[in-house]
N, C-alpha and C positions, 0 to 999 in steps of 0.2 A: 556208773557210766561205762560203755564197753566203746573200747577202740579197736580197728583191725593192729592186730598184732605185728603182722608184716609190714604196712603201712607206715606204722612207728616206728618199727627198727628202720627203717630204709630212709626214714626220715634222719635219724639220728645218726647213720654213716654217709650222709652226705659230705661231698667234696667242699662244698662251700663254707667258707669258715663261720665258726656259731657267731651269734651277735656278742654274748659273753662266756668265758672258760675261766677254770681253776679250781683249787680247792676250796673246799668248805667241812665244815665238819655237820654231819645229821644226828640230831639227837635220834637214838633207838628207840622203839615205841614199847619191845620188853622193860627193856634197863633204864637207868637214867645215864648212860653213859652215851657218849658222842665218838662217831665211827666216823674217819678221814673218806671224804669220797671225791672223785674228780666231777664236776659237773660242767656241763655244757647248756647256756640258752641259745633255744631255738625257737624263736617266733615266742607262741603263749605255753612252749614245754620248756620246762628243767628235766634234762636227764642227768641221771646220776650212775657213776660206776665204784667199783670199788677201786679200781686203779686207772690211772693216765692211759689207754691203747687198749684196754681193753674189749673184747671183740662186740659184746651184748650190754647194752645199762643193766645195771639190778633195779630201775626203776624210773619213775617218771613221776614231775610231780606238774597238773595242770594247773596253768595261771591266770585260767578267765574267771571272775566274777571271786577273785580273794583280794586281800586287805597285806600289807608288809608292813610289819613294827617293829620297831627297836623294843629289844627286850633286856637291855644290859643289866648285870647285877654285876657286885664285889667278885663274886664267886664265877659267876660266868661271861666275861667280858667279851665283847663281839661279836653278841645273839643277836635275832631279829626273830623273828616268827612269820608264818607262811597262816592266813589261816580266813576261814570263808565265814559269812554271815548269812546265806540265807543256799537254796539247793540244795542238787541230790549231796554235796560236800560240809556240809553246813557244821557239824560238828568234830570237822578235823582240823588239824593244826599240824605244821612242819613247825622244829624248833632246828634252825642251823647256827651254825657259828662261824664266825672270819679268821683269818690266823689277825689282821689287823685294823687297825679303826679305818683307813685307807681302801681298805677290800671289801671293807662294813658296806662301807658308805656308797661305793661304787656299784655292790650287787643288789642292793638296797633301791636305788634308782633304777636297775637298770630291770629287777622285776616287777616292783609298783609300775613302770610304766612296758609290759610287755603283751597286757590284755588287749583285744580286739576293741574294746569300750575307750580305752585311753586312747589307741592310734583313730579309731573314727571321733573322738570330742579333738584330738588336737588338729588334723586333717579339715574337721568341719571349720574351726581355729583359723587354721591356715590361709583357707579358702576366702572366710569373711576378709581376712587381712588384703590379700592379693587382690580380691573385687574393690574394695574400699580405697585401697591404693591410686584405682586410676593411673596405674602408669602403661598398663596397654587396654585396647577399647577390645570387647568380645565381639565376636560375629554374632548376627542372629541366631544361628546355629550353636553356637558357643552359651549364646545367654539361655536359650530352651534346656539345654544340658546342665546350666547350675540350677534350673530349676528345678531337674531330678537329682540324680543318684549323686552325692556329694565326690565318690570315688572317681564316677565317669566323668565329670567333669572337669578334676584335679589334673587329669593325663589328659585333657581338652577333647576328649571324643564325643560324638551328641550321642543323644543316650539312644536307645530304641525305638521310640516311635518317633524320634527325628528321621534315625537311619531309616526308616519304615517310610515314611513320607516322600523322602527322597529318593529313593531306589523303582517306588511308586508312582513317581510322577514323570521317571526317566522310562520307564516302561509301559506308561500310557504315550509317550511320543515316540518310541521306536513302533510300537503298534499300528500308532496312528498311519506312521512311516510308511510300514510295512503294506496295510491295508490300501491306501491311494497306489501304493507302487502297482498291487496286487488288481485294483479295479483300472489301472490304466492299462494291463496287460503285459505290467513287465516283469512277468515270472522268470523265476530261476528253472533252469529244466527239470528241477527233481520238486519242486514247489516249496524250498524251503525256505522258513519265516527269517533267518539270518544271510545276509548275503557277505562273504569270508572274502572277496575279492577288494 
């Protein structure tokens, strides 16, 4: 998979604070040894640095369409694994570690649920709950919009061939306006269809 590269960095120095930070440790994919890296989530990316402020990630790991498990052993306490089952990713796997069960458990949540697939099932979730509620009644305009786009209608906007309709129907009556003004003879001096006065 190719990213613009720029895109990404500029993604990743954003002002806005990541949804989660801190260390972790990356298993190395030469060695079996685990390298401390700072990581930062942002949206469906993990970037990872090798230190706190440092200017560029050494890397990024994408979190659409993978799996997060606890991988604890005697020997390696506070792993998870990063790893996909099917795509162009299908045969990779991140192994990280926590410094504790407390930072396990918290980055653990907070990557299984950072894929675009999870935020539209819980959104879609949401939505039924809110309509189901009855605690406020939708516009007609309102109910045409849950019947599209689940996103467009969460932020209450109608979706597009609402807006289409209506913008449509506003402009077949300035027209109409327009036109009786225009055959009754009451032109603007330069014949324009808006009259600004």
């Amino acid at each position: 998979m190719k990213l613009h590269e720029t895109s990404v960095l500029g993604y990743s120095r954003m002002a806005a604070p990541p949804d989660r930070q801190g260390r972790l440790y990356k298993k190395s994919e030469r060695t079996s040894s685990y390298q401390r890296r700072w990581c930062e989530l942002r949206g469906n990316l993990l970037f990872y640095w090798e230190r706190q402020g440092d200017r560029e990630p050494l890397g990024l790991i994408l979190l659409e369409g993978c799996t997060v498990e606890l991988q604890e052993s005697a020997t390696e306490p506070f792993t998870f694994e990063i790893s996909y089952t099917q795509g162009p990713l299908r045969h990779r796997a991140y192994k990280m570690a926590a410094e504790d069960q407390a930072s396990m458990e918290g980055w653990v949540r907070a990557l299984s649920s950072a894929s675009f697939k999870y935020l539209q099932a819980l959104l879609t979730d949401l939505e039924g709950q809110y309509w189901a509620s009855g605690a406020l009644r939708a516009t007609p305009l309102e109910e045409g919009a849950a019947q599209g786009s689940p996103l467009v209608s969460a932020v209450g906007l109608p979706d597009f061939e609402g807006l289409h309709r209506q913008f449509g129907e506003e402009m077949m009556k300035l027209r109409a306006r327009w036109r009786e003004g225009r055959a009754g003879g009451d032109q603007t001096a330069q014949g324009d269809l808006i009259d600004l006065e």
